[in-house]
C-alpha positions as CSV (number, residue, x, y, z in Angstrom):
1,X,6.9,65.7,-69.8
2,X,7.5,61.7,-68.4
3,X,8.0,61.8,-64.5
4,X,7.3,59.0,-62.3
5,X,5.6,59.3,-58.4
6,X,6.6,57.1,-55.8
7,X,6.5,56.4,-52.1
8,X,6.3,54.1,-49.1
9,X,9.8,52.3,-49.6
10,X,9.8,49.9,-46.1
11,X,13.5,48.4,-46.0
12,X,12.1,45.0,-44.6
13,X,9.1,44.9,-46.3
14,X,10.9,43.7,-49.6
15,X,13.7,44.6,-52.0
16,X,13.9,47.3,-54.0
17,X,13.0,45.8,-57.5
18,X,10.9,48.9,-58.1
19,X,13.6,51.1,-58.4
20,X,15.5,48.8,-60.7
21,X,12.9,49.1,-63.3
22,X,12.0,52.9,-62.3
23,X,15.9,54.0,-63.1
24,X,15.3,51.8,-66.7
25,X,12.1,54.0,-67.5
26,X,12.9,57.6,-69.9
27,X,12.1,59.9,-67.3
28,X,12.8,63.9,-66.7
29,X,12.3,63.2,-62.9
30,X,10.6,61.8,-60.0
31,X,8.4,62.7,-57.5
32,X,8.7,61.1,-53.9
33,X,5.5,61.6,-52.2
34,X,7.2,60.6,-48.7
35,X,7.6,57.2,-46.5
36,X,11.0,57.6,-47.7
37,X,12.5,55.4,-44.5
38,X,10.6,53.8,-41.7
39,X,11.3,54.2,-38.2
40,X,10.6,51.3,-36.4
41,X,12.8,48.9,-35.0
42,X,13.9,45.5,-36.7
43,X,11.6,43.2,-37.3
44,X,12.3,39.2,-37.5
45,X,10.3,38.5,-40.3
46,X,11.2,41.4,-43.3
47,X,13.4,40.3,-45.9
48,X,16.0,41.8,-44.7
49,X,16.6,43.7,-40.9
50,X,16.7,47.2,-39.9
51,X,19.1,48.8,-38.1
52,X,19.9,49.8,-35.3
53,X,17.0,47.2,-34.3
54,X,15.3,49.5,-31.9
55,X,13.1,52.5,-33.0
56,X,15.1,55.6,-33.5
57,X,15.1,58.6,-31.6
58,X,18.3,60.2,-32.1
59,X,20.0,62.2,-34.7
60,X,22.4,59.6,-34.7
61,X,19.7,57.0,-35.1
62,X,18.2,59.1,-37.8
63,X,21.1,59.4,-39.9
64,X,22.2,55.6,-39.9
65,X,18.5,54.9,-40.9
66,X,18.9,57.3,-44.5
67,X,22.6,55.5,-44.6
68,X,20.9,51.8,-44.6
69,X,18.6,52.8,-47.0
70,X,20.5,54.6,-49.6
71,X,23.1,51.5,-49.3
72,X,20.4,49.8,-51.7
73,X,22.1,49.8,-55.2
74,X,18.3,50.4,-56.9
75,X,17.7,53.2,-55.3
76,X,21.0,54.6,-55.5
77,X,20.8,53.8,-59.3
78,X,17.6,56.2,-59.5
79,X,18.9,58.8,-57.5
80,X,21.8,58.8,-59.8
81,X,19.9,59.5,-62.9
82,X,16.8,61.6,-62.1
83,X,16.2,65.2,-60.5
84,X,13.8,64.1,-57.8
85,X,11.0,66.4,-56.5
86,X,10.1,65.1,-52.3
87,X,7.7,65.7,-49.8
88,X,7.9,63.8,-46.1
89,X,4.9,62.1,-44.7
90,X,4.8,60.8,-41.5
91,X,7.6,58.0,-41.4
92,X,10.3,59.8,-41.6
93,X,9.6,60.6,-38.1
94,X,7.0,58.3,-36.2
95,X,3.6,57.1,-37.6
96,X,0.7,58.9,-37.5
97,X,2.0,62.0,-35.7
98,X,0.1,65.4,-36.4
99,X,2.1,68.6,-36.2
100,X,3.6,68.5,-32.7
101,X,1.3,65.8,-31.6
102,X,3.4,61.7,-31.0
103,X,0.5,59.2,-32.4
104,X,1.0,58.0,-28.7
105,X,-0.6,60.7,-27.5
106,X,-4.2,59.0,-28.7
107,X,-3.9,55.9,-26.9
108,X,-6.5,54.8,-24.4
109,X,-3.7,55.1,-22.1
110,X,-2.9,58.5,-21.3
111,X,0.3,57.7,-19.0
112,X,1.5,56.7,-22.6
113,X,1.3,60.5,-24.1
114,X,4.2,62.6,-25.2
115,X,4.5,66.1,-24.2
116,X,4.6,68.4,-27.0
117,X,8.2,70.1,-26.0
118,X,9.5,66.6,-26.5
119,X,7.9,65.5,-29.6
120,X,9.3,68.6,-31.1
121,X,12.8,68.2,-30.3
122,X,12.6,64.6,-31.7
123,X,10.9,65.9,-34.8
124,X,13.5,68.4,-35.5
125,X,16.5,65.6,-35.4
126,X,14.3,64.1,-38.0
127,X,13.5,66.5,-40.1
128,X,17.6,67.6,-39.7
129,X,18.3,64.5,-40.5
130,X,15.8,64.8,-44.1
131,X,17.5,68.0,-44.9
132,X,21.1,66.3,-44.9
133,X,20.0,63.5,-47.0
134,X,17.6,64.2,-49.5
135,X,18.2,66.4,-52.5
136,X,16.7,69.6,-52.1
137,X,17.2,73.1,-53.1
138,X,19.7,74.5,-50.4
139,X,17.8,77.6,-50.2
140,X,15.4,75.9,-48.0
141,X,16.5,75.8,-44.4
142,X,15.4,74.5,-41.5
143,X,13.6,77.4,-38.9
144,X,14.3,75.9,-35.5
145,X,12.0,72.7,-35.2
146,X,10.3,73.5,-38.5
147,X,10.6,74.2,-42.3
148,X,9.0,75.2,-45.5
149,X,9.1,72.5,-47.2
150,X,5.5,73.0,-49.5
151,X,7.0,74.7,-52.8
152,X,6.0,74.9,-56.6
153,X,7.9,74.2,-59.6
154,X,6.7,74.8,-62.9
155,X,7.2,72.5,-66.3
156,X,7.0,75.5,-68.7
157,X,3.5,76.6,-69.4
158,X,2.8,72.7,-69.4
159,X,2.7,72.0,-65.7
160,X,2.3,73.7,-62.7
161,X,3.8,71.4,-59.4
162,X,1.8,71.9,-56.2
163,X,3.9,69.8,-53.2
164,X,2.4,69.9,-50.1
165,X,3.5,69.2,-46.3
166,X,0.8,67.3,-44.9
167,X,2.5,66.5,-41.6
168,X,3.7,69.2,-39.8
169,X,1.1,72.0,-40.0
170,X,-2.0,69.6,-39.9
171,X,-4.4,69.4,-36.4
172,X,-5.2,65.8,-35.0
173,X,-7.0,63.0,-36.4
174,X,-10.4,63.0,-35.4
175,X,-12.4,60.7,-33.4
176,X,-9.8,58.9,-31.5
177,X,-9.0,57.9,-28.0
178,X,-12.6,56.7,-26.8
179,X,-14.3,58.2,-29.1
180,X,-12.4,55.2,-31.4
181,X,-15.3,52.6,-31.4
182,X,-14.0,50.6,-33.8
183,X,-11.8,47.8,-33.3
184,X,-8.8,47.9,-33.1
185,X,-8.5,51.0,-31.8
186,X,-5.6,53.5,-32.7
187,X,-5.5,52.7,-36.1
188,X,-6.7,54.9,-39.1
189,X,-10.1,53.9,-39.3
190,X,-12.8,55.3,-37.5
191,X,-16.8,54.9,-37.0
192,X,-17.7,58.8,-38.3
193,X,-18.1,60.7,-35.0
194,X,-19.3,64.1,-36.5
195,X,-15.5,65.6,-35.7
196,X,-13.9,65.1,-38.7
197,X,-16.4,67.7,-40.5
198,X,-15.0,70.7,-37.8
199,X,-14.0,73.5,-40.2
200,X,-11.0,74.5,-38.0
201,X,-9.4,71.1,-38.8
202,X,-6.8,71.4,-41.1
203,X,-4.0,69.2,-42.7
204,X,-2.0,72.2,-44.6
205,X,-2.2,74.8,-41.8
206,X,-4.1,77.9,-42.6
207,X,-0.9,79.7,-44.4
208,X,-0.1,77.1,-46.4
209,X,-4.0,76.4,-47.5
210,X,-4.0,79.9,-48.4
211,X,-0.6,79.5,-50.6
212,X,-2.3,76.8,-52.4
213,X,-5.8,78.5,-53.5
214,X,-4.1,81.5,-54.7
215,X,-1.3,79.7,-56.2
216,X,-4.5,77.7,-58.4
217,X,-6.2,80.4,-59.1
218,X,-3.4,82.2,-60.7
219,X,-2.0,79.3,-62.6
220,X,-1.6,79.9,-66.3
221,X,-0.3,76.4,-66.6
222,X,-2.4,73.7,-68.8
223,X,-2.3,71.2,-66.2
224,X,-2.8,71.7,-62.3
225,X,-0.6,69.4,-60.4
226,X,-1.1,68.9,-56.3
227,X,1.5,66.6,-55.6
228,X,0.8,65.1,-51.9
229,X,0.7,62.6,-49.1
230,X,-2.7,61.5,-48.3
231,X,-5.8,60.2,-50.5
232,X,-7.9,63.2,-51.4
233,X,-10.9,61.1,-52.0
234,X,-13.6,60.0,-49.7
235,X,-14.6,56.3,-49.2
236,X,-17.0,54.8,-46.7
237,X,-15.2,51.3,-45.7
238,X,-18.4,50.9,-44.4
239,X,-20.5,48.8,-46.5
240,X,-17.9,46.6,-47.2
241,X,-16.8,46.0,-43.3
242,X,-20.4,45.3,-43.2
243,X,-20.5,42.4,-45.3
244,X,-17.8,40.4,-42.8
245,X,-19.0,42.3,-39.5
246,X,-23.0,42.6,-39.4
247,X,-22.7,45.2,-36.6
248,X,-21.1,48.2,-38.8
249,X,-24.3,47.8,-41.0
250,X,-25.3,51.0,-41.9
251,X,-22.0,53.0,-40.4
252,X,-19.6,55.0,-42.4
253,X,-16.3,54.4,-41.6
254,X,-13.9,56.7,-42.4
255,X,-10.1,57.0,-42.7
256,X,-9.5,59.9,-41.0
257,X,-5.6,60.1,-41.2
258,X,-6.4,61.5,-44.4
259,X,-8.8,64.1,-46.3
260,X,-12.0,62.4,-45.3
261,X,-10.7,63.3,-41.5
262,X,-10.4,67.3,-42.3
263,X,-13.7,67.3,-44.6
264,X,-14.2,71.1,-44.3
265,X,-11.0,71.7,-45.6
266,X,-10.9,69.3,-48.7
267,X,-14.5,70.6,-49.5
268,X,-12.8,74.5,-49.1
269,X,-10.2,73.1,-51.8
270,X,-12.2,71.4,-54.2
271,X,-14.9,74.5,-53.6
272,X,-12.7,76.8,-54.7
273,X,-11.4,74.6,-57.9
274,X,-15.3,74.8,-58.8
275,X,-15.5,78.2,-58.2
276,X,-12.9,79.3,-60.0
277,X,-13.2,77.2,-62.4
278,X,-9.4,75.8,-62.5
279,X,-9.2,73.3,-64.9
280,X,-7.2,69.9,-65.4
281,X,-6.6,69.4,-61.6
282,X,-4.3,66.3,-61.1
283,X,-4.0,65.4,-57.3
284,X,-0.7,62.3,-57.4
285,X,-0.8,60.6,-53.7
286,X,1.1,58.1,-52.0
287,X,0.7,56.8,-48.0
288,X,-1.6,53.9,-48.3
289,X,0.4,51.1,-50.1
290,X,-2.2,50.3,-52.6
291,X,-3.1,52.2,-56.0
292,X,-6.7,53.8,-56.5
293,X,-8.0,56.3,-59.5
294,X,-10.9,58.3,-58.3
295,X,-12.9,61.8,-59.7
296,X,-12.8,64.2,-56.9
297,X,-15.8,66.3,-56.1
298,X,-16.4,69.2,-54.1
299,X,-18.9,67.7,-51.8
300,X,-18.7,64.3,-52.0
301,X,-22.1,63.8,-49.8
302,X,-23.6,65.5,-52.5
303,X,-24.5,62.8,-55.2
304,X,-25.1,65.6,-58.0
305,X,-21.7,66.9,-57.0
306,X,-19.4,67.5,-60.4
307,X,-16.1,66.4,-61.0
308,X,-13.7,68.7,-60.6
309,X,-10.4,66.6,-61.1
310,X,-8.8,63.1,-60.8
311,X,-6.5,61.6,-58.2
312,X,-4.1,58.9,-58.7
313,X,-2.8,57.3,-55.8
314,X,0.1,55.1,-56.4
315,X,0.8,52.1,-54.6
316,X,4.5,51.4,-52.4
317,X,7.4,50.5,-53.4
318,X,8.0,47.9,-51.3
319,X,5.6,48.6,-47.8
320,X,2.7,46.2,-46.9
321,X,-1.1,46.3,-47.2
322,X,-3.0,43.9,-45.5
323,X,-4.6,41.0,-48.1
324,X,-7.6,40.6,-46.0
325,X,-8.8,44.2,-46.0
326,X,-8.8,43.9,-50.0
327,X,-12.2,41.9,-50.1
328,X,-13.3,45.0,-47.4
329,X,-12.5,47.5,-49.9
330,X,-13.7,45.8,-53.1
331,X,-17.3,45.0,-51.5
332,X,-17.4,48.9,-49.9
333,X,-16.8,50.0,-53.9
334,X,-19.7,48.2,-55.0
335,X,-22.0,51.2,-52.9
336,X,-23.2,54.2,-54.6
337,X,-21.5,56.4,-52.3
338,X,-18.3,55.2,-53.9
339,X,-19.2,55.5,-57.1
340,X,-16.7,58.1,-57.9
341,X,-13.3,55.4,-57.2
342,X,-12.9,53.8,-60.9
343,X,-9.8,51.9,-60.2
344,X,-8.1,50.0,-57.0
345,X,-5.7,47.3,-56.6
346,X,-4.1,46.2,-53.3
347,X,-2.0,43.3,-54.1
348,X,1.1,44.9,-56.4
349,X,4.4,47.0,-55.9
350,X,5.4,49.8,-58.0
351,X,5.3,52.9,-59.3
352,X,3.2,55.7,-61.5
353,X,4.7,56.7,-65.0
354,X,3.3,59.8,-66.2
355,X,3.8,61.1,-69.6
356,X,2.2,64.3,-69.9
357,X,1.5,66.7,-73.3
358,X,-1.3,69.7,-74.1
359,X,-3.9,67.5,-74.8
360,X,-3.9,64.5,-72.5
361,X,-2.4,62.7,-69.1
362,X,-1.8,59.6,-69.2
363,X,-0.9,57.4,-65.8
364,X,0.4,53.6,-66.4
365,X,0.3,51.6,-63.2
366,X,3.5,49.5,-63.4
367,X,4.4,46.9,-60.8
368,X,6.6,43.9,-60.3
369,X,5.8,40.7,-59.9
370,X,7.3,40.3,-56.5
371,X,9.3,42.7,-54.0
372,X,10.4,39.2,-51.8
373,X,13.0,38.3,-54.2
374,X,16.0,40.7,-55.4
375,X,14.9,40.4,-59.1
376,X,11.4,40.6,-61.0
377,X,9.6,41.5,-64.1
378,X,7.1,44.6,-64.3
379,X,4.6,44.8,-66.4
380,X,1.9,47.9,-67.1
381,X,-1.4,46.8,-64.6
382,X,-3.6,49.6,-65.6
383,X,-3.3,52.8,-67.8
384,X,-5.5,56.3,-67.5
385,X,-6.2,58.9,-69.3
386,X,-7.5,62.7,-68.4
387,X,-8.1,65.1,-71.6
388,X,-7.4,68.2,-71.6
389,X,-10.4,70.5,-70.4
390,X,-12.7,67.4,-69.6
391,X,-12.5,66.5,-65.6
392,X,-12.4,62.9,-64.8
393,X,-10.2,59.9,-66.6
394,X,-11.2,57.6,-68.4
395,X,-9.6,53.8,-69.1
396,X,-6.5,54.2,-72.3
């Protein structure tokens, strides 16, 4: 099996020379892990200008967006020659947003908060708007301002597919309004305030939480595959913030739009992995524009905690991370408490190749050498492997 996993595609951000050398690759499919458009308005300093140039709210708006972006001959190239497997994460409506709640709705300034009735009827042109566009099975339908969209697909006895729907089900990020200490506020990352371990927080919903366990636990497939939005693994940004902003010494900083902000919930997950002893767990995420190979654990406060699987998060395709938080995150993975990450880059654009048999994973990091110009070369950054029956990857 050969797939590869993508996501974060910003139109301004950069061209699509990604997806040039992605439709080049011998794939069977590929996976979109969400991010597939962008919602905001025009901006005068992308590489090229979305339109219309305001942020989009209608269906109308909506539609034109996926019409921009599939003008883009790369992508349309891909799409041309794979199956694709897709997931949505929060883009494809409006940043940040949890279930029925706008990410305006956590600003200091409460005159700024959407009610819920309206975020929902916004979120269901979206997510009509997804369902027109993007290749899916047409047995899935939209129910009213909702859908089903977490599914499973199975690679013979090889593979089992786990894709997940962060978004729509999951409760609020934790720790924000004023109890966001940390500057500047409304972003992802937080000082810990104690609420991101409440074990009713969820990002999968209770049914769909449910779907997933048993669906692991009955897996007869070699390799366990949760394909999803959000980095599984924990990291404490901490004692690397510390290092440029003496007053964090000794906090941990969390960000809580993913896993590490619904703790309970990952360490029921992971748990149950352990205690059930499902083997070859592969967790592929997208969302955070920068590629990271960790070990997963099921309590990841617990130093003496085993591995029970490996995530790869792959970086955008085109969207931006910020070059000064890279010296943050290399000086936070120098800590012990981050001992389990073996891999990160922040500077390169890509996409994950995956080429998968009985006895070994292997992931190869391939990126171009710029996304500001309409042609590059791309080159293989990093490889891993995972071997069959032995948790964690190593370096190929």
């Amino acid at each position: 099996m050969r797939f590869a996993f993508v996501s974060c595609q910003h139109f301004e951000a950069g061209f699509y020379t990604a997806w040039e050398h992605l439709a080049q690759e011998d794939l069977d499919f590929v996976v979109h892990l969400g991010d597939y458009i962008y919602e905001g308005g025009a901006s005068a300093s992308g590489v090229r200008q979305h339109l219309p140039v305001s942020e989009i709210m209608t269906l109308e708006d909506y539609r034109n967006r996926y019409a921009q972006y599939r003008s883009d001959a790369n992508l349309q190239s891909a799409h041309a020659l794979f199956p694709f497997i897709v997931t949505w994460d929060d883009h494809e409506v409006e940043n940040n947003y949890a279930g029925d709640v706008s990410e305006n709705n956590g600003d200091a300034d409460p005159t700024n908060n959407v009610p819920a009735a309206e975020f929902r009827a916004r979120r269901a042109r979206a997510y009509k708007a997804y369902f027109e566009h993007m290749p899916l099975d047409p047995r899935l339908r939209l129910k009213g301002a909702g859908a089903q969209l977490f599914r499973r697909f199975d690679w013979g006895r090889l593979a089992q597919f786990h894709v997940l729907d962060t978004r729509q089900f999951r409760s609020d990020q934790p720790c924000g309004g004023a109890k966001d200490l940390l500057a500047p506020a409304g972003d992802d990352l937080v000082i810990s305030c104690g609420e991101e371990f409440n074990p009713s927080a969820t990002l999968t919903g209770a049914e769909q939480e449910k779907w997933l366990l048993a669906g692991l636990r009955h897996s007869k497939s070699r390799w366990n595959v949760i394909a999803q939005q959000v980095m599984m693994t924990a990291v404490d940004f901490g004692p690397g913030l510390a290092r440029f902003d003496p007053r964090v010494a000794g906090l941990q900083i969390r960000n809580v739009d993913a896993w590490d902000g619904y703790v309970a919930a990952r360490n029921r997950l992971l748990g149950s992995v352990l205690d059930k002893e499902i083997a070859n767990l592969v967790v592929l995420s997208g969302d955070i524009h920068s590629s990271w190979v960790a070990d997963l654990k099921p309590d990841f406060a617990d130093p003496a905690s085993p591995t029970v699987g490996t995530e790869f998060v792959g970086t955008s395709i085109t969207s931006d991370f910020s070059p000064k938080f890279i010296p943050i995150i290399e000086g936070a993975l120098l800590d012990p408490a981050n001992a389990h990450v073996k891999f990160f880059d922040g500077a390169s654009h890509g996409y994950v190749r995956c080429s998968v048999t009985p006895e070994r994973w292997r992931s190869d990091y391939r990126v171009v050498d710029t996304v500001l110009l309409p042609t590059a070369t791309v080159r293989t950054l990093k490889s891993f492997i995972v071997q069959d029956g032995r948790a964690g990857s190593l370096v190929a």
